[in-house]
N, CA, C and O of each residue as an XYZ file, in Angstrom:
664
protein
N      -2.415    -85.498     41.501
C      -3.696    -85.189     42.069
C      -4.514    -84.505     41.009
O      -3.865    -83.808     40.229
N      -5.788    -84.567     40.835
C      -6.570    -83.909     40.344
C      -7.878    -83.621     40.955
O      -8.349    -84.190     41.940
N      -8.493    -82.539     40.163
C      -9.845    -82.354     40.603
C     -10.786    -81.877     39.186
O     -10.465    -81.168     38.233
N     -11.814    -82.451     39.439
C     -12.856    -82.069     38.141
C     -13.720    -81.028     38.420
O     -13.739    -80.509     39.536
N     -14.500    -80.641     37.434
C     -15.633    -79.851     37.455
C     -16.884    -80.237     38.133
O     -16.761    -81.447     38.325
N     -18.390    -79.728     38.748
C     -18.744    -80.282     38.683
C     -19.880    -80.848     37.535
O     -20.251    -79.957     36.771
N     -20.495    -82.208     37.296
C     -21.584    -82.373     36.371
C     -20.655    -82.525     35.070
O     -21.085    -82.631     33.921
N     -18.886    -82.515     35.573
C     -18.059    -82.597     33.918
C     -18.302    -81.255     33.166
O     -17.869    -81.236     32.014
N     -19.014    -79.957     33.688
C     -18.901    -79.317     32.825
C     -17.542    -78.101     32.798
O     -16.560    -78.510     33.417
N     -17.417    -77.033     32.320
C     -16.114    -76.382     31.961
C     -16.054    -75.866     33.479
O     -16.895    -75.326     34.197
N     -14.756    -76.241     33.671
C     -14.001    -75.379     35.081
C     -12.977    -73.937     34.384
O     -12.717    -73.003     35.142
N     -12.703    -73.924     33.583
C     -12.500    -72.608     32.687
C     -12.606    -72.285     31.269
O     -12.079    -72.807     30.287
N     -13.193    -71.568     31.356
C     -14.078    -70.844     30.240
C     -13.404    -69.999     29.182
O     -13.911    -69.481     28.187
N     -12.075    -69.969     29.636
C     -11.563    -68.928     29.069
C      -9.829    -68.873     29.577
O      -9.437    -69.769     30.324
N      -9.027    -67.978     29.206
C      -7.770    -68.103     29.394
C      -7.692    -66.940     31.003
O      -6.832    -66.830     31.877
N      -8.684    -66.427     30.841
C      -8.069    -65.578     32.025
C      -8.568    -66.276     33.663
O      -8.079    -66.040     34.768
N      -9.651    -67.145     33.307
C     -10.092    -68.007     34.536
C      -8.637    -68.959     34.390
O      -8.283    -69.049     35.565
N      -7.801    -69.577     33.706
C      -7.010    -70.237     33.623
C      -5.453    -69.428     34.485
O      -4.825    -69.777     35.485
N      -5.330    -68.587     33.804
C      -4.409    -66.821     34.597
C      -4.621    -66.633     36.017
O      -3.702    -66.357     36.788
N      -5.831    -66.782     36.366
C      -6.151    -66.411     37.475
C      -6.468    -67.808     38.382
O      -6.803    -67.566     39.542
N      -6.402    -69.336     37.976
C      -6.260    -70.105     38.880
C      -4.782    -70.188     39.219
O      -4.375    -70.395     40.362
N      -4.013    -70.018     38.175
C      -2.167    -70.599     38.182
C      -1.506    -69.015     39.232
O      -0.510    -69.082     39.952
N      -2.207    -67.963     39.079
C      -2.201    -67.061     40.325
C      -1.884    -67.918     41.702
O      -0.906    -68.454     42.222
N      -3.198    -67.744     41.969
C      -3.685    -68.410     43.159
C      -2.838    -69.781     43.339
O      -2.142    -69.658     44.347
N      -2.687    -70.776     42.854
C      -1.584    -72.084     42.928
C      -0.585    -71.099     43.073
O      -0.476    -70.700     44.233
N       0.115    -70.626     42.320
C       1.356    -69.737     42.881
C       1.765    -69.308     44.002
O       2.852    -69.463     44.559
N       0.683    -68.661     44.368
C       0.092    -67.966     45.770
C       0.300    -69.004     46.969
O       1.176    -68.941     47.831
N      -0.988    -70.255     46.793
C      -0.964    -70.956     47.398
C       0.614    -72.230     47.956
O       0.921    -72.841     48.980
N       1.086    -72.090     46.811
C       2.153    -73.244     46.583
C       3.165    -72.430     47.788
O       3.638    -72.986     48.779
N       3.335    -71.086     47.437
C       4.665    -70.532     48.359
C       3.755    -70.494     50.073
O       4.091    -71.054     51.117
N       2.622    -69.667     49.809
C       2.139    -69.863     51.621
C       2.284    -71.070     51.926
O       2.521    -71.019     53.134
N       2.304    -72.662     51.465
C       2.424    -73.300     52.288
C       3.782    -74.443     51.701
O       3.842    -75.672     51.743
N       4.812    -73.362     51.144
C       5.793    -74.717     51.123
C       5.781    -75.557     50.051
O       6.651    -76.410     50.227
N       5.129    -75.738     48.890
C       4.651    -76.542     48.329
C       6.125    -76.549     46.876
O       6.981    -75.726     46.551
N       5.796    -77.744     46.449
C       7.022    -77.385     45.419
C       6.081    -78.228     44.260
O       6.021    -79.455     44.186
N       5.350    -77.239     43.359
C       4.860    -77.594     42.241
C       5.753    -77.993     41.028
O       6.489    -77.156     40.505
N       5.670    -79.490     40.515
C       6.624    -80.175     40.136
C       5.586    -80.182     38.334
O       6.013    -80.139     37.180
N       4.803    -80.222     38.637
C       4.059    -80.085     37.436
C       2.572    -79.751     36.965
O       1.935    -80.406     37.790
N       1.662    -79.156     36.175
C       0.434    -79.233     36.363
C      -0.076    -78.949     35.148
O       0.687    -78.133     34.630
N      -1.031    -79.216     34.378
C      -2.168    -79.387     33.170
C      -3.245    -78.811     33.477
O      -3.683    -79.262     34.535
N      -3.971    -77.897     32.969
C      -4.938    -77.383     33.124
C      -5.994    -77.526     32.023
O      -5.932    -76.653     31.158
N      -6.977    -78.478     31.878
C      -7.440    -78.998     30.766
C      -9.109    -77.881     31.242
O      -9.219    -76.935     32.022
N     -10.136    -78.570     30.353
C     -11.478    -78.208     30.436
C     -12.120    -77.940     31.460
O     -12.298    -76.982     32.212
N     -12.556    -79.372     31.301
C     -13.270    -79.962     33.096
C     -12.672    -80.088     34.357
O     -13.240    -80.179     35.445
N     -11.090    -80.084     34.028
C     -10.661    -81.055     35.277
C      -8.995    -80.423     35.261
O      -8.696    -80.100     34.112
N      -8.016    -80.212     36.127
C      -6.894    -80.540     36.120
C      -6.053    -81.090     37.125
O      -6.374    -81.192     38.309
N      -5.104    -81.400     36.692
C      -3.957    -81.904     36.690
C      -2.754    -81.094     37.638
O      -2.156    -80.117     37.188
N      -2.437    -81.776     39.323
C      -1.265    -81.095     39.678
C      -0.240    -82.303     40.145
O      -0.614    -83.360     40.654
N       0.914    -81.992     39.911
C       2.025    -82.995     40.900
C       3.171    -81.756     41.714
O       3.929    -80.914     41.231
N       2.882    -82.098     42.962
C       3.105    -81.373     44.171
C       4.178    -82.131     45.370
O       4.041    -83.337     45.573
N       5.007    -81.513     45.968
C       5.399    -81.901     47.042
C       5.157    -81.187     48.053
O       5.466    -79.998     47.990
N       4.590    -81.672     49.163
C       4.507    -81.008     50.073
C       5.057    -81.149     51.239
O       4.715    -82.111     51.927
N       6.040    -80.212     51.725
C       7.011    -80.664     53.331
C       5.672    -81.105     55.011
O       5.965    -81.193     56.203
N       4.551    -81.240     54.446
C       3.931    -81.125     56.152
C       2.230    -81.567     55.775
O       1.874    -82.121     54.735
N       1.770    -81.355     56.361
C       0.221    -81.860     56.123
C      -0.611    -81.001     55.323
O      -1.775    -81.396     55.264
N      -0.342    -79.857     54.637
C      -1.237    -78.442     54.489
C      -1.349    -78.695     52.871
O      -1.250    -77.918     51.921
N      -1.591    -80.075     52.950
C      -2.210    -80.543     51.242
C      -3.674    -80.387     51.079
O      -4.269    -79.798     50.177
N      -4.217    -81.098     52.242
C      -6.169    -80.595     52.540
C      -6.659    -79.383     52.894
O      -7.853    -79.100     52.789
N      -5.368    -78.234     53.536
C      -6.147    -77.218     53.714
C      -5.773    -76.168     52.471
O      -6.625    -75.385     52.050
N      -4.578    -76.216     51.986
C      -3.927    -75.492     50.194
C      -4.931    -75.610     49.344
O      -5.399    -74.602     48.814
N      -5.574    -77.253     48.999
C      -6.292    -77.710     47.888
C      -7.549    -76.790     48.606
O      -7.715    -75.732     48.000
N      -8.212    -76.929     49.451
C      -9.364    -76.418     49.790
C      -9.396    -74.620     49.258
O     -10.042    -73.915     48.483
N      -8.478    -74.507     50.046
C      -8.061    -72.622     49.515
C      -8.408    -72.343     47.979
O      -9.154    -71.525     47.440
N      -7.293    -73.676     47.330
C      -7.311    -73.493     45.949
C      -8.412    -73.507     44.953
O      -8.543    -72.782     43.967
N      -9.270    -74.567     45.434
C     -10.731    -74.949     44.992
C     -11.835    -73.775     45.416
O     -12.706    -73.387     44.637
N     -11.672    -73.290     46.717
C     -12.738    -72.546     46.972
C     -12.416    -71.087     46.290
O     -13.358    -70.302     46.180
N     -11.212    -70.732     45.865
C     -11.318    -70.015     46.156
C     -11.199    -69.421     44.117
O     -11.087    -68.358     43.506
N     -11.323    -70.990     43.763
C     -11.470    -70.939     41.912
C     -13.206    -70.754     42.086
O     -13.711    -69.855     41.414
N     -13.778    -71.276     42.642
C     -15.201    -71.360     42.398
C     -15.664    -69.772     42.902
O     -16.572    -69.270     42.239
N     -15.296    -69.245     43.631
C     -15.521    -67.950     44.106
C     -15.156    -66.837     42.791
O     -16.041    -66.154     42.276
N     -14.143    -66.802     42.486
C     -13.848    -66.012     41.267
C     -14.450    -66.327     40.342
O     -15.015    -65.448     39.692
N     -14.562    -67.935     39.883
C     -15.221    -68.784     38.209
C     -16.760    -67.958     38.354
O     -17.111    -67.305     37.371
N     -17.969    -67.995     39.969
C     -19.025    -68.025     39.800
C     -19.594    -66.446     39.957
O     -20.643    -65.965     39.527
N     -18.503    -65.817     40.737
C     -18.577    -63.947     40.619
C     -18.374    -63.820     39.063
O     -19.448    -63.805     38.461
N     -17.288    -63.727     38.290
C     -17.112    -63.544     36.928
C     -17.508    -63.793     35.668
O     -17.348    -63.213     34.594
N     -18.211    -65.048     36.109
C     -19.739    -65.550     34.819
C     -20.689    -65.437     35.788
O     -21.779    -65.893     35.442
N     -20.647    -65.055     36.707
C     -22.483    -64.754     37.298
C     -23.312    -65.900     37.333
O     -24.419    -66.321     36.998
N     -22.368    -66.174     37.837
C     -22.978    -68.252     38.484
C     -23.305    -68.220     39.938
O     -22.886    -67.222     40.525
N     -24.085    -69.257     40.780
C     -23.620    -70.089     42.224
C     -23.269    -71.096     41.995
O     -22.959    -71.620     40.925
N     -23.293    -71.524     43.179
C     -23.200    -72.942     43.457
C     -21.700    -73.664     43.424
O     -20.722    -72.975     43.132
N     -21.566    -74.998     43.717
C     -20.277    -75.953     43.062
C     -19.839    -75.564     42.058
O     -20.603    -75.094     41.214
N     -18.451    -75.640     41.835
C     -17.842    -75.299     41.060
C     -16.969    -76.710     40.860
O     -17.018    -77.189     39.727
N     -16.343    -77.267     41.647
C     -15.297    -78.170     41.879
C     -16.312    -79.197     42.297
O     -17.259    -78.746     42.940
N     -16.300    -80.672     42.025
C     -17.302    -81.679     42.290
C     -16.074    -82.210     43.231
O     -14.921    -82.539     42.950
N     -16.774    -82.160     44.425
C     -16.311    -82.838     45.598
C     -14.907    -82.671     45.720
O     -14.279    -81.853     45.048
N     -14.159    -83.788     46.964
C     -12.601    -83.247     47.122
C     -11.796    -83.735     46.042
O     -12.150    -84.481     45.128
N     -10.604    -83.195     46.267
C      -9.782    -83.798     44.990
C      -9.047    -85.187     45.176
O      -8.791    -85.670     46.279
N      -8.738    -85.770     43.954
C      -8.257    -86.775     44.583
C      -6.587    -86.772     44.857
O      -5.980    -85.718     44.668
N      -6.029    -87.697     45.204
C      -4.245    -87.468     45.322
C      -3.723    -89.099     45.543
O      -4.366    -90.103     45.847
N      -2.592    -88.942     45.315
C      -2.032    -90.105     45.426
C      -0.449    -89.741     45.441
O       0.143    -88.924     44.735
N       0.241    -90.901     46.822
C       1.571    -90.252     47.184
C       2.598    -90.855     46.090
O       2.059    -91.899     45.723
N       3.665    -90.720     45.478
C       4.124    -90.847     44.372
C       5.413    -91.755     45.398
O       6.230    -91.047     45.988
N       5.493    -92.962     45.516
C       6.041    -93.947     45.785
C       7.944    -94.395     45.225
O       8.861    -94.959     45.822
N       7.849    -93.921     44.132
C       9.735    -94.061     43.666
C       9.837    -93.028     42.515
O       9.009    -92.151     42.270
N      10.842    -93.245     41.934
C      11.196    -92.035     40.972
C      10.677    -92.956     39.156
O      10.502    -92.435     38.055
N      10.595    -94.192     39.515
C       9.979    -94.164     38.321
C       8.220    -94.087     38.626
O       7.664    -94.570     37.639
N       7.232    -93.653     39.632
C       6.363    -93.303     39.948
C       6.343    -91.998     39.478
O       5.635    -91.666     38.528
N       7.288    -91.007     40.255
C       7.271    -89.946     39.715
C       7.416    -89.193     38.102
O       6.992    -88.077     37.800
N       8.224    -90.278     37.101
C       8.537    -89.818     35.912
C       6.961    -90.576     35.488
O       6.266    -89.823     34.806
N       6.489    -91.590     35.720
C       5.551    -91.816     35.001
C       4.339    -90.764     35.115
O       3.701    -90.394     34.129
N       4.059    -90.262     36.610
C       2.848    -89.246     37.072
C       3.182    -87.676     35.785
O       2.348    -86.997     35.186
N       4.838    -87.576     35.775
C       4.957    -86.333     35.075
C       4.759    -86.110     33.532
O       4.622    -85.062     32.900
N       4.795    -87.890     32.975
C       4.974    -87.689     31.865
C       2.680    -87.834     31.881
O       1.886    -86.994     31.456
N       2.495    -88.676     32.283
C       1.068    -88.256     32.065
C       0.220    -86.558     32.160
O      -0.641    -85.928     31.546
N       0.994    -86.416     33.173
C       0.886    -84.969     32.776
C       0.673    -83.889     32.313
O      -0.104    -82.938     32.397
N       2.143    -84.476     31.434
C       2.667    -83.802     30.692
C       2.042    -83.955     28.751
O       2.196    -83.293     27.725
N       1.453    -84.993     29.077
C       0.413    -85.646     27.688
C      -0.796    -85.954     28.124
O      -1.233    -87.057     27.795
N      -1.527    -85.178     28.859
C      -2.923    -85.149     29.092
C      -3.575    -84.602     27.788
O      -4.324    -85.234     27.044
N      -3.155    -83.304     27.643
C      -4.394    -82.849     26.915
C      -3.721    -83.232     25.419
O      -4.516    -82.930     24.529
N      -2.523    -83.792     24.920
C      -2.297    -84.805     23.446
C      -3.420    -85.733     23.711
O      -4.244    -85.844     22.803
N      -3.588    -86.373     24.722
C      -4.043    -87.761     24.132
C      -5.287    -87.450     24.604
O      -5.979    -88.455     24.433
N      -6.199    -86.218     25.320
C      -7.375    -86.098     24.811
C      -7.568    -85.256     23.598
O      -8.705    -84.838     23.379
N      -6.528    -84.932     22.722
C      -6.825    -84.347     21.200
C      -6.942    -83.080     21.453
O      -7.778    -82.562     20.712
N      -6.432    -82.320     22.228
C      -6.547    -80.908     21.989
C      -5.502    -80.460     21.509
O      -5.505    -79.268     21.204
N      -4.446    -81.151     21.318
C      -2.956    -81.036     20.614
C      -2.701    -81.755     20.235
O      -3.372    -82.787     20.248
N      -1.205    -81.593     19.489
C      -0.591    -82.607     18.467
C       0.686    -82.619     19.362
O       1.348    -83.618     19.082
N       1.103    -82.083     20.059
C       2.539    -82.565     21.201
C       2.128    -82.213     22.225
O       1.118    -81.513     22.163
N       2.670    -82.506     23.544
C       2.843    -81.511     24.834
C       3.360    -80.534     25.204
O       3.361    -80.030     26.327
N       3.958    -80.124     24.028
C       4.951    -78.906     24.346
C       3.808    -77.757     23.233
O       3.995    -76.605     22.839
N       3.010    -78.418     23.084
C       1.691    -77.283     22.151
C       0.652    -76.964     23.488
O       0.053    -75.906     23.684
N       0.627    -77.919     24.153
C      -0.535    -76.921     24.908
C      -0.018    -76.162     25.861
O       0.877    -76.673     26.535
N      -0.394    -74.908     26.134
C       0.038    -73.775     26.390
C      -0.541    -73.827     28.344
O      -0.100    -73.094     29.230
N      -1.205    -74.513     28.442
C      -1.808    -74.509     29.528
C      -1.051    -75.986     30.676
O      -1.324    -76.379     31.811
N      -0.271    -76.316     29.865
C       0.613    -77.323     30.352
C       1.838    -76.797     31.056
O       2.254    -75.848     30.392
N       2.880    -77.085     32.516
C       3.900    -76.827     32.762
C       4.878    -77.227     32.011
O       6.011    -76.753     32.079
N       4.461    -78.299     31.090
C       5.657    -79.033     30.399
C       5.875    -78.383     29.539
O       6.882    -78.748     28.933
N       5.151    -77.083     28.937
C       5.598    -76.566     27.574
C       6.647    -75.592     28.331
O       7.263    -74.988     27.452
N       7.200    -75.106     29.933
C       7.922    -74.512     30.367
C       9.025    -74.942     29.661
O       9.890    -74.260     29.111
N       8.898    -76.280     29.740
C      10.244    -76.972     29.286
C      11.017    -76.540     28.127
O      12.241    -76.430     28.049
N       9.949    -76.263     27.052
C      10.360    -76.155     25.817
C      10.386    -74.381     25.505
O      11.137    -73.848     24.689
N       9.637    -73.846     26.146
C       9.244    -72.915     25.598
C       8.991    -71.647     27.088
O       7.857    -71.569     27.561
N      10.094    -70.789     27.661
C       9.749    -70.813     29.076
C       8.617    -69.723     29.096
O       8.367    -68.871     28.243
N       8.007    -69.974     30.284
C       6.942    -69.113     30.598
C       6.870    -68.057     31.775
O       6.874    -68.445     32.944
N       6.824    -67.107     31.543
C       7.190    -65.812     33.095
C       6.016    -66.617     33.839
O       6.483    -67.350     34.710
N       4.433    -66.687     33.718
C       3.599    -66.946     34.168
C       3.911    -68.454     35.482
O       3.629    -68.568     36.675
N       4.634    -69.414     34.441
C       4.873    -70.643     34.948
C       6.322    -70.566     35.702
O       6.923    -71.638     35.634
N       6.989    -69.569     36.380
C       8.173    -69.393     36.842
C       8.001    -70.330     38.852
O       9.004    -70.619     39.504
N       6.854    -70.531     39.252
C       6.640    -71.414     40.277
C       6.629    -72.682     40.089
O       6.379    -73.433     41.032
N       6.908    -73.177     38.787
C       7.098    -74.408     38.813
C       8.590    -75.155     39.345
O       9.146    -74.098     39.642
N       9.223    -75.804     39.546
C      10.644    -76.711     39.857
C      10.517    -78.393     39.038
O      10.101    -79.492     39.405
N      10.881    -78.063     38.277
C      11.528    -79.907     37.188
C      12.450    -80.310     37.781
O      12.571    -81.530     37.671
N      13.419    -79.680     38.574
C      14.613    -80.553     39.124
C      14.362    -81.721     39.159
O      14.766    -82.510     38.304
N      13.303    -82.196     40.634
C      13.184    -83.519     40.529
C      13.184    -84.499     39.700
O      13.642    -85.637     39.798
N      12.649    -83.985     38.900
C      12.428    -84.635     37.594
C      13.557    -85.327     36.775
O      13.956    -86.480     36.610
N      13.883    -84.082     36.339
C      15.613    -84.083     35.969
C      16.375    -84.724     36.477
O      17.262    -85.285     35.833
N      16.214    -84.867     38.225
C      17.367    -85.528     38.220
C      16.900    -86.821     38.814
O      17.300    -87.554     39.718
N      16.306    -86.822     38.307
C      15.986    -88.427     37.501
C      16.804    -89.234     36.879
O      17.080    -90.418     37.068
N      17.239    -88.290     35.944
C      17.977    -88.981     34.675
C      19.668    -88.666     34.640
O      20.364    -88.640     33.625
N      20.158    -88.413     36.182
C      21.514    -88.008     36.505
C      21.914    -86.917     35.883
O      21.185    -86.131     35.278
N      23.258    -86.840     36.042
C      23.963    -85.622     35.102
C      23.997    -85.926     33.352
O      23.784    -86.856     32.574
N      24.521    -84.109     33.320
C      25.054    -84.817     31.763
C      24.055    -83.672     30.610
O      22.894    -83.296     30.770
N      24.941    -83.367     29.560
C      24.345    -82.266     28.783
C      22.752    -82.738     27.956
O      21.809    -82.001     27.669
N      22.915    -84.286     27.724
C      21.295    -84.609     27.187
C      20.051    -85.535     28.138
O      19.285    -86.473     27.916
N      20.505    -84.342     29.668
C      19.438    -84.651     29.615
C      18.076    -84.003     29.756
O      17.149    -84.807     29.863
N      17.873    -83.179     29.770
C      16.166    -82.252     28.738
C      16.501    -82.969     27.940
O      16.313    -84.100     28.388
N      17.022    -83.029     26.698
C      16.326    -84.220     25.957
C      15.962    -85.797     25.989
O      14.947    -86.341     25.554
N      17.006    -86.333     26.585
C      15.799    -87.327     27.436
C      14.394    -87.366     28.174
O      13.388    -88.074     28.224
N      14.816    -86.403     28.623
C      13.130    -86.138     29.351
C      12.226    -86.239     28.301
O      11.536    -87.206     27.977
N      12.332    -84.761     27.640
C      11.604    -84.504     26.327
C      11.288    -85.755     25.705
O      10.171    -86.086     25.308
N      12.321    -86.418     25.646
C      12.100    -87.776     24.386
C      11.180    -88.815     25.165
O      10.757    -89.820     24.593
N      10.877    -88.521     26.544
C      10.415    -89.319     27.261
C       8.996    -89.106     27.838
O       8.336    -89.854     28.559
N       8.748    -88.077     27.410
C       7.515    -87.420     27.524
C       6.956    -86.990     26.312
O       5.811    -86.543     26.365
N       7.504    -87.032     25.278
C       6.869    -86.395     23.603
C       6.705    -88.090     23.138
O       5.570    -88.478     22.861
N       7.430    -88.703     23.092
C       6.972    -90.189     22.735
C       5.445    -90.223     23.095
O       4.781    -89.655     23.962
N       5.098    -91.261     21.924
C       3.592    -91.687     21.675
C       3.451    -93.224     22.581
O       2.500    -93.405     23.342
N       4.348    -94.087     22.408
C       4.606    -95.340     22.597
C       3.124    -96.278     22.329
O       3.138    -97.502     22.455
């Protein structure tokens, strides 16, 4: 799922509007159950992959959105939209659905050039992988993982499967 800015322009400005949305997802993810499997936090727009046990995907995202634009437009001394319209989503259908949604992900902001790997941008869950993060401790890869069955290589499969350029 994602959601953009609106007009494409910056939805965070800074690292602490970034701090203070992955808060709130935190927040939000445990009030309603949610098992955040992965998420990218780029410019304009980001990036979540979510499971959710029950329907409280339209009213979480709403929380989550309203309640970024409320902080983004108090803290730079803005009104208005913040988030251009609802977000979009899409239900993740098999497990190679799911490895493909994670590895995009997980190479959003490589292949728009703000890095040279995925495990460099700092604003990515996937650099948990490599590099762990107290901040990013609400995330769960299991699924992910076990993807690729048992067995001591596999984080590096993953890795190799998500750092690939192809």
């Amino acid at each position: 799922m994602s959601s953009h800015s609106v007009w494409s322009s910056v939805l965070f400005r800074d690292d602490v509007d970034r701090v203070n949305f992955l808060i709130d997802l935190a927040r939000i993810a445990a009030k309603y159950q949610w098992t955040c499997i992965a998420f990218c936090l780029m410019t304009t727009h980001y990036h979540l992959l979510i499971e959710t046990p029950d329907t409280s995907l339209a009213t979480g995202m709403q929380k989550l959105n309203f309640g970024h634009a409320i902080r983004f437009n108090t803290r730079h001394k803005l009104r208005g939209h913040v988030v251009d319209g609802r977000y979009w989503s899409q239900r993740i259908k098999s497990e190679s659905h799911l490895l493909a949604a994670f590895r995009y992900i997980g190479r959003n902001a490589t292949e728009a050039g703000l890095c040279g790997s995925p495990a460099d941008w700092p604003w990515c869950s996937y650099r948990a992988l490599v590099e762990p993060a107290e901040l990013f401790t609400f995330v769960d890869v299991s699924r992910v993982i076990g993807c690729w069955g048992p067995g001591d290589t596999t984080l590096e499969q993953l890795r190799r499967f998500v750092e690939s350029p192809w």
